[in-house]
C-alpha positions as a Markdown table, in Angstrom:
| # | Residue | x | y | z |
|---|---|---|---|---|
| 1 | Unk | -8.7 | -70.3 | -28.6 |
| 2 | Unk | -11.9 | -68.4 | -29.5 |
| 3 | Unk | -11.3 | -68.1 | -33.3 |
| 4 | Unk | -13.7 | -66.6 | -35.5 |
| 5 | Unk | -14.9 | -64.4 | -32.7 |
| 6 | Unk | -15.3 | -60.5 | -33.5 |
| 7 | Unk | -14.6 | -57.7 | -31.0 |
| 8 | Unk | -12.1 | -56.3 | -28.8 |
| 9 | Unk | -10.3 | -57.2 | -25.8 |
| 10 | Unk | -9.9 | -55.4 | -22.8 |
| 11 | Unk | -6.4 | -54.8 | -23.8 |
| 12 | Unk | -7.1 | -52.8 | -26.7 |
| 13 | Unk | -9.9 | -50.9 | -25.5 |
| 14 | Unk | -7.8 | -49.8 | -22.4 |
| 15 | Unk | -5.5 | -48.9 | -25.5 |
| 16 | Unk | -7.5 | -46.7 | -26.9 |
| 17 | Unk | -9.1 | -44.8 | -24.0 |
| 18 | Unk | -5.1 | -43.9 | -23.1 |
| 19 | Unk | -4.7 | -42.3 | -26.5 |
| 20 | Unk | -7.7 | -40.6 | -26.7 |
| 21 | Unk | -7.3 | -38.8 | -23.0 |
| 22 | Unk | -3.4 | -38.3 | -24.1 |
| 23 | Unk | -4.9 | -36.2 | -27.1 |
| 24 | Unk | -8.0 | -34.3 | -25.2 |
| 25 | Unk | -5.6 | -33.6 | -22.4 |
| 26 | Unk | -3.1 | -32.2 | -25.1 |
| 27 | Unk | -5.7 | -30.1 | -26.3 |
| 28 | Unk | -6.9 | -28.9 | -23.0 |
| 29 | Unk | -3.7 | -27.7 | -22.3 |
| 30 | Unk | -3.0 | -25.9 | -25.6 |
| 31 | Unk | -6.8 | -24.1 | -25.1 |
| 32 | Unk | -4.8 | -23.0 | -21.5 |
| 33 | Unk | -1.6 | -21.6 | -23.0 |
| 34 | Unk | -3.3 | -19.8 | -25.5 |
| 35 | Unk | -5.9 | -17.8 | -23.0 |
| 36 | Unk | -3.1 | -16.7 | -20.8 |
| 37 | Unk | -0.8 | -15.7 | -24.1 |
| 38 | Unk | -3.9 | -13.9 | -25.2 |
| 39 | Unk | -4.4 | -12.0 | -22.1 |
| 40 | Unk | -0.5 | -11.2 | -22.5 |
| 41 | Unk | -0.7 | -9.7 | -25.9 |
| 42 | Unk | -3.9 | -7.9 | -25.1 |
| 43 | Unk | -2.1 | -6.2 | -22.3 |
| 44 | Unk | 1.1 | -5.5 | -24.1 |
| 45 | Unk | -1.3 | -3.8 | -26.8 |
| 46 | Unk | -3.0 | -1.6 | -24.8 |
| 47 | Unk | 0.5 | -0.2 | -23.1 |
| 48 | Unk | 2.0 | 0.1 | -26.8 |
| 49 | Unk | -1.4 | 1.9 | -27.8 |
| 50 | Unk | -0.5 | 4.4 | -24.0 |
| 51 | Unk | 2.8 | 4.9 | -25.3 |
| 52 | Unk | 2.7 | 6.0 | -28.9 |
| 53 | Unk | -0.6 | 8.4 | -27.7 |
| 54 | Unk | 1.8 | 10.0 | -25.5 |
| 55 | Unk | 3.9 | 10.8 | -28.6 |
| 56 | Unk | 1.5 | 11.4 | -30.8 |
| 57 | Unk | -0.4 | 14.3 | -28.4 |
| 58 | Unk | 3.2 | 16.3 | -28.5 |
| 59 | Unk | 3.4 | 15.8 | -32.5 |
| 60 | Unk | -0.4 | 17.2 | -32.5 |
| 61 | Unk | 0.9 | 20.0 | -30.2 |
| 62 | Unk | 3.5 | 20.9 | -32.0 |
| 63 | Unk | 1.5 | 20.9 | -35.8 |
| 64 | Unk | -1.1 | 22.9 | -33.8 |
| 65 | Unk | 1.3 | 25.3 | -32.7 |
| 66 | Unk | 2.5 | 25.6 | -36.3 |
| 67 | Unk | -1.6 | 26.5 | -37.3 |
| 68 | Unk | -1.8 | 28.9 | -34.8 |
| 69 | Unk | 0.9 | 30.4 | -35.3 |
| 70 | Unk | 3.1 | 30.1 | -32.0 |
| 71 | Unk | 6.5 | 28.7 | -30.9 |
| 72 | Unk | 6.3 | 25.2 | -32.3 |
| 73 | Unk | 7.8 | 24.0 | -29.3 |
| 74 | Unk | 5.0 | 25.2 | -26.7 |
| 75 | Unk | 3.7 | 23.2 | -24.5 |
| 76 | Unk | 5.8 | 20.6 | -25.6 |
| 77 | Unk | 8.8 | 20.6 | -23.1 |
| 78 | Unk | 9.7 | 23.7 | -24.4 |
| 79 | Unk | 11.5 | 25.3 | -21.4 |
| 80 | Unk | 12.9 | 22.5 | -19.1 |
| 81 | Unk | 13.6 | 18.6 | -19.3 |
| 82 | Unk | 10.8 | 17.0 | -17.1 |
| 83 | Unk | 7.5 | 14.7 | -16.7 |
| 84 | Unk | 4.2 | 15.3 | -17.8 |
| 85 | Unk | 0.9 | 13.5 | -17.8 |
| 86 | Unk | -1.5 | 13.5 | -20.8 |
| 87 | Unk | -4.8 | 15.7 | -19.6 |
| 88 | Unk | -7.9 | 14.2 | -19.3 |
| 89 | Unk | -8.7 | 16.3 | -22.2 |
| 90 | Unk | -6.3 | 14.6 | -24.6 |
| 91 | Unk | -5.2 | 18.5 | -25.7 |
| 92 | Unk | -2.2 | 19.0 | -24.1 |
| 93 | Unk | 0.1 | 17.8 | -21.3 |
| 94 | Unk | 0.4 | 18.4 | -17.1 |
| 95 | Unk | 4.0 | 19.2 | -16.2 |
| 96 | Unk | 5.5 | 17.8 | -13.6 |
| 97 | Unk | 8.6 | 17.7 | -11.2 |
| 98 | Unk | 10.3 | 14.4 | -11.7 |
| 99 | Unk | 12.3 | 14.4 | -8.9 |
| 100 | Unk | 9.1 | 15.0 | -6.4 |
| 101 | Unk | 7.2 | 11.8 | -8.5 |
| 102 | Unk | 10.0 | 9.6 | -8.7 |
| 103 | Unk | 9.4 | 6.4 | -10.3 |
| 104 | Unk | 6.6 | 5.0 | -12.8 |
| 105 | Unk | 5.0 | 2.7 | -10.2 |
| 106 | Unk | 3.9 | 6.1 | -8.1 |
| 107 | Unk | 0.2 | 6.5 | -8.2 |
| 108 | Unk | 0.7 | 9.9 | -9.6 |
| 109 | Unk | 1.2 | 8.1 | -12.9 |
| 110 | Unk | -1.6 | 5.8 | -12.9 |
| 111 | Unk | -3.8 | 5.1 | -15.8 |
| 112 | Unk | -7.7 | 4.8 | -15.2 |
| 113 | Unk | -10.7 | 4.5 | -17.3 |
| 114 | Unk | -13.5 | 5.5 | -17.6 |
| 115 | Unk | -17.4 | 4.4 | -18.2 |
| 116 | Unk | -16.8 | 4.8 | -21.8 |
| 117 | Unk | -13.4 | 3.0 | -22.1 |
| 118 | Unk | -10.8 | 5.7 | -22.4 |
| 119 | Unk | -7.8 | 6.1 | -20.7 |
| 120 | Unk | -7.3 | 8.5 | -18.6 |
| 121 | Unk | -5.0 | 9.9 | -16.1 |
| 122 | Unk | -4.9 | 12.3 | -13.2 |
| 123 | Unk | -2.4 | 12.9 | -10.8 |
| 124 | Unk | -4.5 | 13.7 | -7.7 |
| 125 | Unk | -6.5 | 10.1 | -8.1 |
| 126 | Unk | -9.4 | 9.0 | -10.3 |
| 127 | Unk | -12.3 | 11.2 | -10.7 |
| 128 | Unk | -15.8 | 9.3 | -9.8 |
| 129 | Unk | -17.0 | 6.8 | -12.1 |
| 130 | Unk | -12.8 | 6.2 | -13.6 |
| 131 | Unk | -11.9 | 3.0 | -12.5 |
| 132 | Unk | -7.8 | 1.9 | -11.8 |
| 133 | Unk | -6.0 | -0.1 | -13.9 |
| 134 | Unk | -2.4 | -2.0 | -13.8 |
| 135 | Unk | -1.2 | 0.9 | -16.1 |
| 136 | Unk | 1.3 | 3.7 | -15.5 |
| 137 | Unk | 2.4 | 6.2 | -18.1 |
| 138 | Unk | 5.0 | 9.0 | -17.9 |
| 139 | Unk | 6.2 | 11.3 | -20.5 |
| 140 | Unk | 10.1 | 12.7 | -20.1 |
| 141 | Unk | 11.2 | 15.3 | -22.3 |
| 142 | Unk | 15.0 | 16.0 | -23.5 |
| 143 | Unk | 16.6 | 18.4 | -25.7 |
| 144 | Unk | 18.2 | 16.7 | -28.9 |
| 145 | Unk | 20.9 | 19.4 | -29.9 |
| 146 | Unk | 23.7 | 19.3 | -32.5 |
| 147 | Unk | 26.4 | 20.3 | -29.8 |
| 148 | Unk | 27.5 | 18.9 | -27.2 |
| 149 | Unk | 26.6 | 19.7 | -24.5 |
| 150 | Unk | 23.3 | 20.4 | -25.2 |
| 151 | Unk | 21.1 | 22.0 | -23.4 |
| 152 | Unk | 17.1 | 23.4 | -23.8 |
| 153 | Unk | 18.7 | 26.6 | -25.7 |
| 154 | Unk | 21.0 | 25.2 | -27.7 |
| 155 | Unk | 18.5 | 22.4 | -28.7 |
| 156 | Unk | 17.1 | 22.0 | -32.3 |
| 157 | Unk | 14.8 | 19.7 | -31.4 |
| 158 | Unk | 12.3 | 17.4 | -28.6 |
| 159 | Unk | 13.2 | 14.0 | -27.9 |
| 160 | Unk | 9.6 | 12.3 | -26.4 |
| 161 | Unk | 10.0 | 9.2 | -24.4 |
| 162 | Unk | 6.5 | 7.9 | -23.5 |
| 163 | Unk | 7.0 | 5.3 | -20.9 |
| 164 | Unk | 4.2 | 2.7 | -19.9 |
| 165 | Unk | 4.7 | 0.4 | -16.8 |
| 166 | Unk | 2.0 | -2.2 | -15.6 |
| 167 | Unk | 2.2 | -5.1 | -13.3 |
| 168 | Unk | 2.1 | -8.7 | -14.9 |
| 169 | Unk | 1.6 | -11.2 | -11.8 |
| 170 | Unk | 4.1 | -10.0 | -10.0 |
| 171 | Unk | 7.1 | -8.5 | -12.4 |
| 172 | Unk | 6.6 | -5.1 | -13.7 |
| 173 | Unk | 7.2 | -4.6 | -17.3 |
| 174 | Unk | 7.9 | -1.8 | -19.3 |
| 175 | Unk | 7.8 | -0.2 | -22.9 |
| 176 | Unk | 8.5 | 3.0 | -24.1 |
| 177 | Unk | 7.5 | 5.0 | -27.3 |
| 178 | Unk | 10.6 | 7.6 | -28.3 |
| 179 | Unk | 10.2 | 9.9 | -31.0 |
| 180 | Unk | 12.4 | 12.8 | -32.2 |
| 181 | Unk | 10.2 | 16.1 | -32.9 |
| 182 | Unk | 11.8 | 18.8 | -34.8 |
| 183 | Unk | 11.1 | 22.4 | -36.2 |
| 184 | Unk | 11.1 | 21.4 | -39.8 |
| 185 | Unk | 8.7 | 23.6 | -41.1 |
C-alpha cells in the first residue's frame, strides 16, 4: 500500500516497548533479590563471627592459663557443665545456671552494641549508650572424657558449644561454633 515509505508501525513499536519493560522489570527484580540475600548473608556473618568468638575467648583462656601458670582448665568450665556469657571485657566468661535462663531467646542472652560497634552482652540489660540487637549468644560447656560415663573428673578435655540465635522476620535461626579444647601441653 504505502511502499517505499520508511518507519515503524504501531505494531512494532508497541513490540519493542513490551520487551524492553520485560527486561527493566527483570532487572528490577534481580536488584530486589539480591538486597534482601545480602542482608541475609550479612546477618548470618555476624552470628558466625558471635559464635566462633565464644570459642576462641575459652582457647585464649585456656593458652593464658598455660602462661600463667594455672589449671589450664580455669575459668573455662572447669568445675560444672553450664552457661556462660562472654564479659563485656572480652577476658573471660560469666557463669550461669542454665536451668534458671532457659532458652536462647531469654533476654539474659542478648547481644548489644555499642557506640563503637562491638558486641556486647550483659545479663542484667544493656548498659547506656549499648543498643539491642536480633542476636542471642550462649556458651554450654561439656566434659569430653575417654570413659563412659564421663563426667567433669573423669574428663580429659572441654567441649565449647557457642550458640547464636537471632530472629529473621519471624523464624528464629540458629548456628553454633563447637570446638574440642584439650590439655595438650
Amino acid at each position: 500500500m504505502f511502499q517505499g515509505q520508511k518507519g515503524q508501525t504501531l505494531v512494532e513499536v508497541m513490540t519493542v516497548m513490551f520487551v524492553l519493560a520485560v527486561g527493566i522489570m527483570g532487572a528490577l527484580g534481580l536488584t530486589s533479590a539480591n538486597v534482601k540475600n545480602e542482608h541475609k548473608n550479612l546477618t548470618r556473618l555476624i552470628a558466625s563471627n558471635l559464635a566462633r568468638e565464644g570459642v576462641e575467648l575459652a582457647r585464649s583462656l585456656r593458652d593464658s592459663n598455660w602462661l600463667k601458670g594455672d589449671l589450664w582448665d580455669t575459668g573455662v568450665g572447669s568445675d560444672s557443665e553450664g552457661c556462660a556469657l562472654v564479659k563485656d571485657s572480652f577476658s573471660s566468661f560469666e557463669p550461669l545456671d542454665c536451668s534458671t535462663f532457659g532458652e536462647l531467646r531469654s533476654d539474659t542472652y542478648r547481644v548489644y552494641k555499642d557506640s563503637n560497634g562491638m558486641y556486647l552482652q550483659n545479663k542484667n540489660g544493656p548498659q547506656v549508650g549499648n543498643t539491642q540487637t536480633t542476636f542471642y549468644r550462649k556458651i554450654n560447656f561439656e566434659p569430653v572424657c575417654d570413659a563412659v560415663p564421663c563426667s567433669w573428673a573423669l574428663k580429659v578435655g572441654i567441649r565449647v558449644i557457642s550458640e547464636v540465635g537471632w530472629a529473621d522476620k519471624g523464624d528464629f535461626r540458629t548456628l553454633k561454633a563447637i570446638e574440642d579444647l584439650y590439655n595438650w601441653r
